[in-house]
C-alpha positions, 0 to 999 in steps of 0.5 A, a space after each residue: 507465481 505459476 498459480 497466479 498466471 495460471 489464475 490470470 488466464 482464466 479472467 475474462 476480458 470484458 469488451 466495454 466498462 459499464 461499471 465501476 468494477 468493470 474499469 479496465 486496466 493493465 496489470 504488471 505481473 512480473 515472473 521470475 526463472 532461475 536454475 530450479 526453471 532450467 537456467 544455470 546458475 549466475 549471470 545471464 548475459 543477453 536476452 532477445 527473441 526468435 519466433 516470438 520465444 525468448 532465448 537467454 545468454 549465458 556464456 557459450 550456452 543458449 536457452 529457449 524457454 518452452 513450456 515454462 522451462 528453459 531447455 539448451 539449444 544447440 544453434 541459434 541466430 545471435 540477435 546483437 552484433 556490435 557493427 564496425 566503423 570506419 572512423 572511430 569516436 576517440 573514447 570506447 564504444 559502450 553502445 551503438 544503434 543504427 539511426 537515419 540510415 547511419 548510426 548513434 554511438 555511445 561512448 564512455 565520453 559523449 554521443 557521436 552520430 554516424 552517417 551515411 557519408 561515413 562522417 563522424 559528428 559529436 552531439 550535445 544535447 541541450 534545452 532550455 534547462 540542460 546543456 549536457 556533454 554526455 558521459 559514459 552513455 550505455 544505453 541507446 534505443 530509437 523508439 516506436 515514433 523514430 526517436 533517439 533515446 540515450 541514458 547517461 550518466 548526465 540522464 536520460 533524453 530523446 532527440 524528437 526531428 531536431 529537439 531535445 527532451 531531456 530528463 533528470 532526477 526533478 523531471 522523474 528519473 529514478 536512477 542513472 546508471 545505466 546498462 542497456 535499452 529496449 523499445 516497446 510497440 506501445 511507444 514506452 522505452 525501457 532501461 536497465 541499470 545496475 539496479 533495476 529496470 525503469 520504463 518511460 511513457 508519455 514522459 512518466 517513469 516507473 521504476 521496477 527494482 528488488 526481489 518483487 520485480 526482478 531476480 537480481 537488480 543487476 540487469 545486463 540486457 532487455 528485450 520486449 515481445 509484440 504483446 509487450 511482455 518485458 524479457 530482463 536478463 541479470 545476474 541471478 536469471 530471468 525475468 519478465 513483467 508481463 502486462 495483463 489487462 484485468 478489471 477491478 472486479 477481476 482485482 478483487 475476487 482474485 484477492 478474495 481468494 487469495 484471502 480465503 486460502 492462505 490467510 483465514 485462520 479459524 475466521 481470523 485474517 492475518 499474514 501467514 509465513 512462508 516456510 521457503 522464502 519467496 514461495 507461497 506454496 510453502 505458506 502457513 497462518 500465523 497470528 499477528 499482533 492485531 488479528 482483531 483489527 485485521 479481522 475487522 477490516 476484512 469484514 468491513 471490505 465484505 460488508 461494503 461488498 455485500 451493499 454494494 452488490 448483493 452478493 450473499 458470498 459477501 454476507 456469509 464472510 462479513 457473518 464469519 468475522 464478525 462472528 470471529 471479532 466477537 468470539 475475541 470479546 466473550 472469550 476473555 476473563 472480564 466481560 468486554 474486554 477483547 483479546 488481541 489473537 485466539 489460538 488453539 491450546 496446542 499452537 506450535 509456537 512457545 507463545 508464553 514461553 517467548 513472553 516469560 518473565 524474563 523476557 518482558 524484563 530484558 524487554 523493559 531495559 530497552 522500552 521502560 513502558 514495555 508491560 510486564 505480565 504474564 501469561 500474556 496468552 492465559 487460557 480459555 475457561 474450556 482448556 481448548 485455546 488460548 487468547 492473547 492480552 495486553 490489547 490496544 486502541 489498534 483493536 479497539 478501533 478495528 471493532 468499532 469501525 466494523 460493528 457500525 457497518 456490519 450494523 448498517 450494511 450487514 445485520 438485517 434480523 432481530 438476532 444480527 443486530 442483537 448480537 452487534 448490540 450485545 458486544 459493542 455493548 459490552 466493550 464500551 461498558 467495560 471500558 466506562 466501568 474501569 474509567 475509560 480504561 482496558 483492564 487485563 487479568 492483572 486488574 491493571 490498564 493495558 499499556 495503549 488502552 487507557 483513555 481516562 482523563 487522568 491519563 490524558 493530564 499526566 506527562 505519559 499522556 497528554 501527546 496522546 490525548 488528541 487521537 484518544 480524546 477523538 476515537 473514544 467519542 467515536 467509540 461512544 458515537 458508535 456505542 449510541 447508534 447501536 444500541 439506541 441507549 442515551 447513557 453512552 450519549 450522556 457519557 459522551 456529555 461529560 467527557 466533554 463537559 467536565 474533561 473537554 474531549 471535544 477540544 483535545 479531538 481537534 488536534 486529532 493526531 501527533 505530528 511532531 516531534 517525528 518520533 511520536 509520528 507513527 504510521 498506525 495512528 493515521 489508521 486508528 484516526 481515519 477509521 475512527 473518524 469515520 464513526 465519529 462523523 457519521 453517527 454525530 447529530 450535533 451540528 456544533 459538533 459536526 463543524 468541529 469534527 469536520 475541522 478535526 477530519 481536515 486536520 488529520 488529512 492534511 498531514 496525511 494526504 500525500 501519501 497516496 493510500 486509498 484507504 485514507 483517502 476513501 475515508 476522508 472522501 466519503 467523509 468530505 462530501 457527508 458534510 457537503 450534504 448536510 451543508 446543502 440540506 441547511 444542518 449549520 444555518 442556525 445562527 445559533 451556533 457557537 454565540 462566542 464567535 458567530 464567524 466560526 461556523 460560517 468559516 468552516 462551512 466555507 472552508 471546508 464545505 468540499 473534500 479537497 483529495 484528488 480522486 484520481 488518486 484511489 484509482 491509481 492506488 488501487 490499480 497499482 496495488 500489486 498481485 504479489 503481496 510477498 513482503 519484499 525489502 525495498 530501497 530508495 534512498 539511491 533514487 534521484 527522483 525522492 526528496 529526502 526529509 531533513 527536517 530535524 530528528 529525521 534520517 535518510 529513510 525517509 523521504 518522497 517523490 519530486 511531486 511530493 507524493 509518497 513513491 507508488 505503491 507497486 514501488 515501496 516496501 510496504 503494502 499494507 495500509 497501515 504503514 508509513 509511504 514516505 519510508 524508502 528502505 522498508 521490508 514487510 517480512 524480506 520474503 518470509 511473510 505474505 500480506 493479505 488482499 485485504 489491502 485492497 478489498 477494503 478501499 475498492 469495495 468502500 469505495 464503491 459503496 460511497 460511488 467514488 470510483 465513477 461511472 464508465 472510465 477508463 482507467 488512464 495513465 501511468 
């Protein structure tokens, strides 16, 4: 975390936004001391500030923190002192503030105001939806505007001259045990709780809890500074959330970086391992399941980055993972099958060993399709490295979203575009000479590679067969494009002449039963939509991808993730140009049914995402991409998802959007945003940027992020 500030003061402040990079926004990057930053060990009572330097409590002992380190100071001026009053409420005194030249004064049963008259009063907060008699009120603070803000167990509210605000779990409040308060200079109000801090402006709240936020979520006192850094003592130390105003450019050549350093691994982008829990300087790469993918979506974000400014940085790094997502293709035992990871031949781990026999039989009694082949790492012809088999339609989809943007945005020689030919080529080849099937070194399908017709027939496929149908007439889109040979078109001909995969793609994706809902299917569909639809030529077809586009969207949409809705956004306004270019006045077009093309045309003529929502993402995407585990199922703000075969893991925010992004478990973009106890790793694991690279630079690329805004709101 020291590197990351140390990072951050080195940005410049840009004065005006002239571009879309050049949005500017408030960061939160929190910090976080403990007894290896001088502070003892265990609970730290009280928190405030003197001279602008924060000072921490803990038993008899106060600590001045200088030069990033909390030394003992011998004297100090307390900052809280609980006052004395002559007439006593009739319950214990849990919190007091002065207020109108008297006092508020919590209690564990209800609010009394204290005047200068020494009159004693009881107050019930009221308005035309709540009428609360105040329990254990622990939290009081009077904001920037002279407001009186309680927290209770009732809620949380402010008395505004003589009306009351009141807020519940359906008007946003995370939580309401409560623990102390604090106001900023900037009007928001801060409250501690017994897990975690909640900030409140403009009516909006935000919730920081768990390891990303905080040292412990047990929080006991809250200061804030003028710059509007958040000081938070709790149990297990300090911490503090700074506010660092930053740009999406800033955003994105500090992710680039991070990339570049802890996560390129021979020109493959993956997570790496933390050998220490929480610290990045004890980071390692490791391989992960779909390093192609993953490498692929880098490339992507370069490649979009190299379009839309220019930058050679940009090629060089789309050439290195293309040149990477190849070598998986022509490294494997059959032409155009491609592995899932490349190693060296003396990589630290066991990996066939872990994979033994055995092991893939313990593995079948628990998961029957579980496929028994060994090695599951076989060796290069040259000795040098190994290469992980058994690949699925995840890596499939990452190589065929990648090569039709390198192609376009990236590849401008003879000798670029050969070698994009050469491979996509390959692939598709492969897959068309063994049935629209990957085939391992067994000579058998890979457990998620088959996309025959057979399969989508049998009882193990057909819930398969609408996402498969689609993203093979993507790759098939892609391979034509591409290559410029008619023999993947006429392919694409028969699968859906003969075995109508074009009617299987309108039901693009599986969303019931719940357990066939996984979150990595809504990636491989968007991204192979995006293929799909932009190569497609056929306005028959076009109007029934754009219907499939719309299906998938819809039940994805409230999740809030900028790649998705970049997606689907950049997708939505190509068909309003070819809408307004005149592609579907044919009338012609499906003669069984000559309202069909009309109604989708109106229908579905504008992308419905709000836009809004790619900013907030991105603007929200944290810093610190350490894999933390977080849990929501005690927020009073989420709806929890009944419907039948569900569990209380799941659920959404009383808007019915996912939790943000700063404020869930997961980072990655393939995951699901409706789970509310999710752990990417618990503090072993760090997450490449390219969850943010890849939607901010498509974004840009599609002009989406808008021209000269502020970056507003919450």
């Amino acid at each position: 975390m020291k590197i990351l500030l140390c990072w951050l003061l080195l940005i410049p402040v840009y004065l005006s936004a002239q571009s879309a990079g050049e949005l500017k926004f408030i960061q939160e990057v929190p910090k976080i001391y403990s007894s290896k930053d001088g502070l003892p060990n265990g609970e730290i009572e009280e928190i405030f500030t003197q001279d602008n330097t924060p000072i921490a409590k803990a038993g008899n002992q106060y600590f001045e923190l200088k030069a990033d380190k909390w030394k003992v100071v011998s004297s100090t001026s307390k900052s809280k002192t609980a006052p004395k009053f002559a007439i006593r409420p009739d319950s214990k005194i849990l919190s007091s503030i002065q207020y109108k030249g008297g006092y508020a004064i919590g209690c564990e049963k209800g609010l009394y105001l204290y005047n200068n008259a020494k009159k004693l009063a009881r107050v019930f907060p009221e308005n035309e939806k709540y009428n609360w008699a105040l329990r254990n009120v622990n939290a009081l603070v009077t904001d920037s505007k002279g407001r009186l803000w309680f927290g209770a167990d009732e809620g949380v509210g402010y008395l505004d001259g003589t009306e009351w605000k009141l807020f519940a779990g359906k008007e946003g409040l995370p939580f309401n045990r409560f623990t102390c308060a604090a106001a900023a200079p900037d009007g928001a109000v801060w409250f501690g709780t017994e897990k975690g801090v909640i900030e409140v402006k403009d009516d909006y709240f935000k919730y920081r809890a768990s390891r990303r936020w905080l040292p412990s979520d047990k929080v006991n006192d809250i200061t804030v500074t003028k710059n509007g850094t958040v000081w938070i003592a709790t149990d297990k130390g300090v911490g503090s959330i700074i506010p660092v105003t930053m740009t999406f450019d800033d955003k994105a050549k500090y992710f680039t970086k991070q990339v570049e350093e802890r996560h390129n691994r021979m020109g493959f982008i993956a997570h790496s391992h933390l050998k220490e829990q929480f610290n990045v300087n004890s980071s390692e790469v490791a391989i992960s399941d779909n390093d192609g993918m993953y490498t692929s979506m880098y490339g992507a974000a370069q490649a979009f980055r190299y379009a839309a400014t220019g930058d050679p940085e940009a090629k060089a790094l789309a050439d290195r993972s293309f040149k990477a997502c190849k070598w998986l293709v022509d490294i494997t035992h059959e032409k155009g099958f491609p592995a899932r990871v490349i190693i060296p031949a003396d990589w630290h781990e066991p990996v066939n060993e872990i994979y033994s026999v055995e092991s893939n039989l313990r593995h079948q009694k628990s998961d029957p399709m579980w496929k028994n082949i060994y090695p599951r790492f076989p060796k290069s012809k040259d000795g040098k490295y190994m290469y992980k088999i058994d690949t699925s339609s995840d890596e499939l989809a990452g190589h065929f979203f990648f090569y039709g943007i390198y192609y376009d945005l990236v590849a401008k020689t003879e000798e670029e575009k050969k070698a994009v030919r050469e491979v996509v080529g390959d692939i598709m080849d492969h897959l068309i000479r063994h049935g629209y099937k990957l085939v391992d070194h067994d000579g058998k399908v890979t457990r998620w590679g088959d996309f025959s017709p057979e399969y989508f027939s049998s009882v193990y496929g057909y819930d398969q067969r609408g996402l498969n149908s689609m993203v093979m007439l993507s790759f098939l889109n892609v391979a034509k494009h591409v290559t410029g040979d008619s023999k993947y078109e006429d392919a694409a001909k028969i699968l859906r002449d003969k075995y109508n995969y074009h009617i299987y793609a309108l039901h693009p994706k599986e969303f019931f039963p719940p357990e066939n809902v996984v979150p990595w299917d809504n990636n491989i569909c968007l991204m192979s939509m995006y293929g799909l639809l932009r190569y497609e030529t056929d306005p028959a077809l076009l109007l029934m991808y754009r219907q499939s586009l719309e299906s998938a969207w819809q039940h994805i949409s409230k999740q809030k993730n900028a790649f998705w809705d970049i997606i689907y956004a950049s997708l939505g306004n190509r068909f309003s140009e070819l809408v307004d270019k005149k592609t579907f006045e044919d009338k012609n077009l499906f003669k069984e049914n000559h309202l069909y093309a009309p109604n989708v045309v109106q229908h579905l003529y504008k992308p419905v995402n709000n836009p809004e929502y790619i900013l907030e993402n991105l603007q929200k995407v944290p810093l610190d991409l350490i894999g933390y585990t977080m849990d929501n199922r005690h927020r009073l703000d989420v709806v929890f998802d009944n419907s039948p075969l569900q569990n209380e893991n799941m659920g959404w925010r009383t808007d019915g959007y996912a939790l943000p992004i700063d404020e869930r478990g997961h980072v990655r973009q393939d995951r699901d945003g409706f789970a509310l106890l999710a752990s990417e790793g618990d503090g072993h694991d760090e997450h490449e940027g390219t969850f943010f690279l890849l939607p901010y630079y498509m974004a840009q690329y599609h002009g989406l992020l808008g021209q000269g805004k502020e970056v507003l709101g919450k």
